[in-house]
C-alpha positions in Angstrom: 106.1 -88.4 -74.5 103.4 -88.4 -72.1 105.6 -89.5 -68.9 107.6 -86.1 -70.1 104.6 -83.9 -70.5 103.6 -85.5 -67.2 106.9 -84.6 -65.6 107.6 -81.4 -66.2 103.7 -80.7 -65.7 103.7 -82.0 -61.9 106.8 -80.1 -61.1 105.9 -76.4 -62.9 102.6 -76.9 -63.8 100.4 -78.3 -60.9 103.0 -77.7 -58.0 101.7 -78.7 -54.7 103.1 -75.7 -53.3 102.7 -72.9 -55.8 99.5 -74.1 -57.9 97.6 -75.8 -55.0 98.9 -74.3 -51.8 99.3 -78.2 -50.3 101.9 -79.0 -47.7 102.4 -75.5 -46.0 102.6 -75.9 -42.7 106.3 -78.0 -43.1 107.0 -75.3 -46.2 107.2 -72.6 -43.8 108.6 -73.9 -40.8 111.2 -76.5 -41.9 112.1 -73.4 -44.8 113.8 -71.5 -42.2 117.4 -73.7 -43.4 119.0 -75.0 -46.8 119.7 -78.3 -45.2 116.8 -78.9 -43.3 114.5 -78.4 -46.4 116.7 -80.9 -48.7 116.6 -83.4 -45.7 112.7 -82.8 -45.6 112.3 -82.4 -49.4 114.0 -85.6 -50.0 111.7 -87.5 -47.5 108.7 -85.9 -49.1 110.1 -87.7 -52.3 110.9 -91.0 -51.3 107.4 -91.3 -49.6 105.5 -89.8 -52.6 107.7 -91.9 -55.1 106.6 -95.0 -52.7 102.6 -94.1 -51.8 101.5 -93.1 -55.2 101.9 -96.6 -57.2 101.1 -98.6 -54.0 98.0 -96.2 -53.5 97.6 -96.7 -57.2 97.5 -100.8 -57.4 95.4 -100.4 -53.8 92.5 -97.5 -56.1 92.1 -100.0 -59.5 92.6 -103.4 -57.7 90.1 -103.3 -54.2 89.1 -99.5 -54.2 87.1 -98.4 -57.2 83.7 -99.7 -58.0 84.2 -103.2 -59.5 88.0 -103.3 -59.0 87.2 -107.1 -57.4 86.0 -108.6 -60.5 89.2 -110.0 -60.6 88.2 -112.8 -57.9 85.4 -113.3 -59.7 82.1 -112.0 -61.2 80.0 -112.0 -57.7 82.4 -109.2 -56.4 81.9 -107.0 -59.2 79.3 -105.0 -58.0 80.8 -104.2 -54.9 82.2 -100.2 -54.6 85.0 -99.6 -51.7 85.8 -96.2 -52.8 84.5 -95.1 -49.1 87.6 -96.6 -47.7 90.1 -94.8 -49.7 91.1 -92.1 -47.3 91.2 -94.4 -44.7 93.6 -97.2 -46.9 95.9 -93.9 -48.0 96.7 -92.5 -45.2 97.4 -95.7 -43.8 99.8 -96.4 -46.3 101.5 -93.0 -46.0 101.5 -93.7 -42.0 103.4 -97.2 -42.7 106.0 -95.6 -45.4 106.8 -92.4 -42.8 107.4 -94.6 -40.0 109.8 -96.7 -42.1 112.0 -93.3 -43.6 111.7 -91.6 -39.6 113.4 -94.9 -38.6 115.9 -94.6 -41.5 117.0 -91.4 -41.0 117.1 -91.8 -37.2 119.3 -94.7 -37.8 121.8 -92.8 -41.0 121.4 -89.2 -39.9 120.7 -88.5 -36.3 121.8 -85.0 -36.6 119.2 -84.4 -39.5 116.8 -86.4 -37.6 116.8 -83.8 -34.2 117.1 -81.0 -36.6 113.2 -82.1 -38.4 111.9 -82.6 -34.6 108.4 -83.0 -35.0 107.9 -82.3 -39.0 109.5 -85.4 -39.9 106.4 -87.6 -38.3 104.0 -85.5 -39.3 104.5 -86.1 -42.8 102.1 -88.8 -42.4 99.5 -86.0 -42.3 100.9 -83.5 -44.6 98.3 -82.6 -47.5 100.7 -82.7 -50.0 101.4 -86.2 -49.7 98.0 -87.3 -49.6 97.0 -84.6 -52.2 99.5 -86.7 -54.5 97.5 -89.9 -54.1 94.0 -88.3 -54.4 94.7 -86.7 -57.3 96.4 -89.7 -59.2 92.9 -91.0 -57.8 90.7 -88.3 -59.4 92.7 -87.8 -62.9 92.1 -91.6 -63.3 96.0 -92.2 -64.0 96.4 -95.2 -66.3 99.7 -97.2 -65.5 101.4 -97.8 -62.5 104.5 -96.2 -64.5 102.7 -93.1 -64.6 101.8 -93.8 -61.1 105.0 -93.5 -60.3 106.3 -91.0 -62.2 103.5 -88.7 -60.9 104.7 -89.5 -57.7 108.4 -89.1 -57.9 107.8 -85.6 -60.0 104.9 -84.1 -57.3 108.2 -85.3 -54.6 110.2 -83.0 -57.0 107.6 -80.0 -57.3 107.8 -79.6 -53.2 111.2 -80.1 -52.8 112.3 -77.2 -55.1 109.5 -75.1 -53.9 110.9 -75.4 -49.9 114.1 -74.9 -51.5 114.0 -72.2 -52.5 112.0 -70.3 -50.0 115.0 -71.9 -47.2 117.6 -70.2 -50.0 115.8 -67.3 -50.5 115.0 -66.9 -46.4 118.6 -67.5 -45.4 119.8 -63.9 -47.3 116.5 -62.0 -46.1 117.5 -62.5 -42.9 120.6 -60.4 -43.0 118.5 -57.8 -45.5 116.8 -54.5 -44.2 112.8 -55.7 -44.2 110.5 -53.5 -42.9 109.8 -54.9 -38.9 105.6 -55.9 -39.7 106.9 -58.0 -42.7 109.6 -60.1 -40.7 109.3 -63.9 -40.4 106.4 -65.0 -41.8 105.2 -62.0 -43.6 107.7 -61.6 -45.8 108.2 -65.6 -46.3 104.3 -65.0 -47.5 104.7 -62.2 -50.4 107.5 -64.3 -51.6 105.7 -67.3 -52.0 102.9 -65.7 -53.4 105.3 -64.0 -56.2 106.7 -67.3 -57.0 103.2 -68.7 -57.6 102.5 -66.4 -60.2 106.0 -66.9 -61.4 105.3 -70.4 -61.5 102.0 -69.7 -63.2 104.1 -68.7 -66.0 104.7 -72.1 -67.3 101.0 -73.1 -67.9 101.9 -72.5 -71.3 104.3 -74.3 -71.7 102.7 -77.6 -72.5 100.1 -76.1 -74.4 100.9 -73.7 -77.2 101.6 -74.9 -80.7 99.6 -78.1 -80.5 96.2 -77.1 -82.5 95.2 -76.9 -86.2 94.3 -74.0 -87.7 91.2 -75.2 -90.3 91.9 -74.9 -93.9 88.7 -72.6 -94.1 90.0 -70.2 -91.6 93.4 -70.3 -92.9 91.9 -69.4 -96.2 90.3 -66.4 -94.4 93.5 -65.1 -92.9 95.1 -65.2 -96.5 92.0 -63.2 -97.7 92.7 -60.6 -95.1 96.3 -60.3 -95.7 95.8 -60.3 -99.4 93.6 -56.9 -98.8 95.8 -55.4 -96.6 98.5 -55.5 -99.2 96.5 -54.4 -101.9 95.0 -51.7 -99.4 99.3 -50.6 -98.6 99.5 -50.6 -102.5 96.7 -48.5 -103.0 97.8 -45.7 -100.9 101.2 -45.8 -102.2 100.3 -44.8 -105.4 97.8 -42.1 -103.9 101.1 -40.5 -102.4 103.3 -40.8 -105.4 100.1 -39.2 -107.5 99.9 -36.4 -104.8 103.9 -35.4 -105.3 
């Protein structure tokens, strides 16, 4: 249950795109194409679905204060948590360079069409976003690692997917000439956030316990709003 809730919370819930606003710069200029945002979307997730454990096992094994008790009780005390931006990125930098030379090898075509985006998702917020927040939120497991990772990949990818499906018919569509390109691509996204805001219920609503003393309360009231109904219901028979 909880790498569900986790799941579907990632993708709806805490979107990179539409709850944190992480990872625009490639959202709006690789958008302007279907194909290019799956090819981009899918790289976003392989990377995630790769950084985010090893990020993980690198945070509760050398990075957080203690994490080198495990070679022994005079490394305890010591607190690398300075260097996690720097051991990160580093590892996003290493897993980009190895998916650039992937799809330069399978995909040329897909490869010239990404240009400069493709390298720079070694610097996209999103994907370090995804690691600092499994950081912050103190994610248990490596499973949950992952899965956080895999579903964040998941989140961006159908949020540049459908800005790119969504940009490819307002091109041939009568938009007022101060809201073309960007301006347009910018109300959109903003209506899909609070679309998207809609499903912060959805994890939520159901779960608590009403107390027996307040739903002994609730009974009371209902009880005197019948016998208030029955009262003048007699009152109007009386009158006719």
């Amino acid at each position: 249950m909880e790498h569900i809730e986790l799941f579907f919370k990632a993708i709806f819930i805490d979107n990179m795109v539409f709850a944190t606003f992480l990872g625009m710069c490639s959202y709006l200029a690789v958008s302007k194409k279907v194909a290019t945002a799956v090819g981009l979307g899918a790289a976003v997730i392989f990377v995630m679905a790769i950084t985010v454990p090893l990020n993980w096992l690198l945070d509760v094994y050398l990075l957080k204060d203690g994490a080198l008790a495990w070679l022994g009780p005079e490394y305890a005390q010591y607190d690398l948590s300075f260097l996690s931006f720097i051991m990160f990125i580093a590892t996003i930098a290493t897993m980009v360079q190895l998916v650039e030379i992937i799809v330069e090898k399978f995909s040329p075509a897909l490869y010239n069409s990404l240009g400069i985006f493709l390298p720079l998702i070694a610097v996209n917020c999103a994907i370090l976003g995804g690691s600092l927040f499994m950081q912050s939120r103190e994610i248990q497991t490596l499973g949950l690692a992952f899965n956080y990772g895999v579903s964040s990949g998941i989140g961006w990818f159908l949020a540049i997917l459908a800005i790119a499906a969504i940009r490819e018919k307002i091109r041939y569509s009568n938009v007022p000439p101060p809201l073309r390109g960007l301006g347009i691509t910018f109300i959109i996204t903003g209506l899909m956030a609070i679309g998207f805001m809609s499903f912060g219920g959805m994890l939520t609503g159901g779960d608590e316990e009403v107390p027996v003393e307040q739903t002994a309360d609730i009974k009371q009231v209902e009880i005197e709003k019948e016998a208030i109904n029955i009262a003048k219901n007699k009152t109007e028979i009386t009158e006719q």
